[in-house]
C-alpha positions in Angstrom: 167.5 149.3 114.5 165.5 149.0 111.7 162.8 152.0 110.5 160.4 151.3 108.1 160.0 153.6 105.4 156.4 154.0 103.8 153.3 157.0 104.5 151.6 157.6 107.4 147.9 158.0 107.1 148.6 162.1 107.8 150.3 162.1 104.5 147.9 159.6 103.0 145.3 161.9 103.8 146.9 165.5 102.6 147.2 163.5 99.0 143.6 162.5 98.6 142.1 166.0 100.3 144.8 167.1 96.9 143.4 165.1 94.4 139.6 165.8 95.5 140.3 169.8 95.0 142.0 169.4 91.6 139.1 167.0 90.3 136.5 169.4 92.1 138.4 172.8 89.9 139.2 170.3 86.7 135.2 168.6 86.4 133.3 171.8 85.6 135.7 173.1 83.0 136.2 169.7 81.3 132.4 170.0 80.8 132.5 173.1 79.5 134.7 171.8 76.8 132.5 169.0 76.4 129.9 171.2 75.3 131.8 173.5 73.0 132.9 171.0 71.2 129.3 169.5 70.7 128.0 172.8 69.5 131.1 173.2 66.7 128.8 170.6 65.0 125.8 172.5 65.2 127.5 176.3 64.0 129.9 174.1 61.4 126.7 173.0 59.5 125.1 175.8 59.8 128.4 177.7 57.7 127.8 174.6 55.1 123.6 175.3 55.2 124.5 179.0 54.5 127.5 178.3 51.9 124.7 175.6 49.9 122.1 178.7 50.3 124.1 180.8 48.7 125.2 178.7 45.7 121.6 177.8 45.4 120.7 181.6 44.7 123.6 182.1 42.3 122.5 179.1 40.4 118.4 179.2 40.5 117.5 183.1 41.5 116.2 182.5 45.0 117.0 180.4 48.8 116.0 176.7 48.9 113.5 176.9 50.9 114.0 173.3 52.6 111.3 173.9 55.1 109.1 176.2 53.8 108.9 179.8 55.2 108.5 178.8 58.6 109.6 176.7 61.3 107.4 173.4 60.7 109.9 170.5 60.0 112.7 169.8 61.4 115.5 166.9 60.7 115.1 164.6 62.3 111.9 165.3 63.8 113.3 165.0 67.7 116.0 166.6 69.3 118.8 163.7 69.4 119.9 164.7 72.7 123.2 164.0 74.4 123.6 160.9 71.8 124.1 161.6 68.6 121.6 160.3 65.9 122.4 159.1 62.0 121.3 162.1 59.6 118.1 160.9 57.1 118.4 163.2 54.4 115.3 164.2 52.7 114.7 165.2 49.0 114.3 168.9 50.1 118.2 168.6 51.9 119.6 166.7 48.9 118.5 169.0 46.3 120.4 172.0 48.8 123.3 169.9 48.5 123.8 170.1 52.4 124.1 166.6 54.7 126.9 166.5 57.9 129.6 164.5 58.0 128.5 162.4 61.1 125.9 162.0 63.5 124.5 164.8 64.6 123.3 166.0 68.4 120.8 169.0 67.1 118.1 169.2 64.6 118.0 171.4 61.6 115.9 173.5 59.9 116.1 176.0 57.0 113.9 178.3 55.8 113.2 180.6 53.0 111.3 183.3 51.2 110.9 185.3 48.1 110.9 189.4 48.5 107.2 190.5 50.5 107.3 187.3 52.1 107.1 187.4 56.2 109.8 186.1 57.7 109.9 184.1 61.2 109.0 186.2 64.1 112.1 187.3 65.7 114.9 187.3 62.8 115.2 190.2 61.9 115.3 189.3 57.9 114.6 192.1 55.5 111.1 190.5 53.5 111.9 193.5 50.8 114.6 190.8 49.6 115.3 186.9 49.5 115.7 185.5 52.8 116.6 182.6 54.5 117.1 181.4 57.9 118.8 178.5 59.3 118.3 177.1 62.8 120.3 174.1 64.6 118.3 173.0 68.0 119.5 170.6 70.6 119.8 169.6 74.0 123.1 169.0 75.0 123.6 167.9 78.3 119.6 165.8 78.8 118.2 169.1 80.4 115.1 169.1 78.7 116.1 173.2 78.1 116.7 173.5 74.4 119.4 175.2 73.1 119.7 176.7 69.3 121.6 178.6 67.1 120.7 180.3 63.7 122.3 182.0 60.9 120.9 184.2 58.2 121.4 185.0 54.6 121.4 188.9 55.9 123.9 188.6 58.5 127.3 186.8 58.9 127.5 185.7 62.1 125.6 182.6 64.3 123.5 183.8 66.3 123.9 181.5 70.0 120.7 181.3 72.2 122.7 181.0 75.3 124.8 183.9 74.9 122.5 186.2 76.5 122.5 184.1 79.5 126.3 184.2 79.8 127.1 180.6 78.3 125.8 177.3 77.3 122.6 176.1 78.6 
């Protein structure tokens, strides 16, 4: 007699009930990757924004204040969203020295200020000195909730807007 040899639909079955709980477990951290990685952008040119803010001071006695002293203008003038946009660099951003390297998926802002002048609401910037304050917003996954990070010529860490809710937004 002859058997045939191939899977029965029990064993068919067991494999893709498998493969559905691996993608189900892999899916969400993937994503969470995704995202991490898109914010390195954002906290990478923010370290550049801050390293250019700094050699501006050393060179001309005060913070390039890109954007004036508070948050008006940003580049480019929309959050990009999940697709990244082409940087237009503006006379303000040349003269700091700072551009990225490729598209970007937030939009920037810097600001700055002499001693006595107020600083944004919220940063915590000593106006008895030169200030500035850097800001990176964004929407990363088409949400509609923005997301941002800033840095600060007073501090040296980034500060993430989705920390205190225990992640990325």
């Amino acid at each position: 007699m002859k058997r045939n040899r191939g899977y029965t639909i029990t064993e068919l079955m067991i494999t893709v009930v498998i493969i559905g709980v691996l993608a189900t477990l892999a899916i969400p951290t993937f994503t969470g990757y995704i995202y991490k990685a898109r914010v390195t952008e954002g906290t990478n040119f923010l370290g550049k924004i801050k390293q250019r803010q700094e050699s501006y001071r050393n060179e001309f006695g005060q913070y390039c204040a890109v954007d004036g002293d508070d948050w008006g203008t940003w580049n480019p003038a929309a959050i990009p969203g999940e697709d990244p946009v082409v940087w237009v660099s503006t006379d303000l951003w040349r003269q700091l020295g700072a551009s990225p390297n490729a598209p970007i998926r937030f939009q920037y802002a810097t600001v700055a200020g002499l001693p006595g002048d107020d600083p944004p609401a919220g940063t915590g910037l000593d106006k008895g000195d030169h200030w500035f304050a850097a800001r990176a917003q964004g929407d990363l996954n088409g949400d509609a909730d923005t997301f941002y990070l800033e840095i600060y010529s007073q501090a040296n860490h980034v500060f993430n807007s989705a920390s205190g809710s225990g992640g990325w937004k």
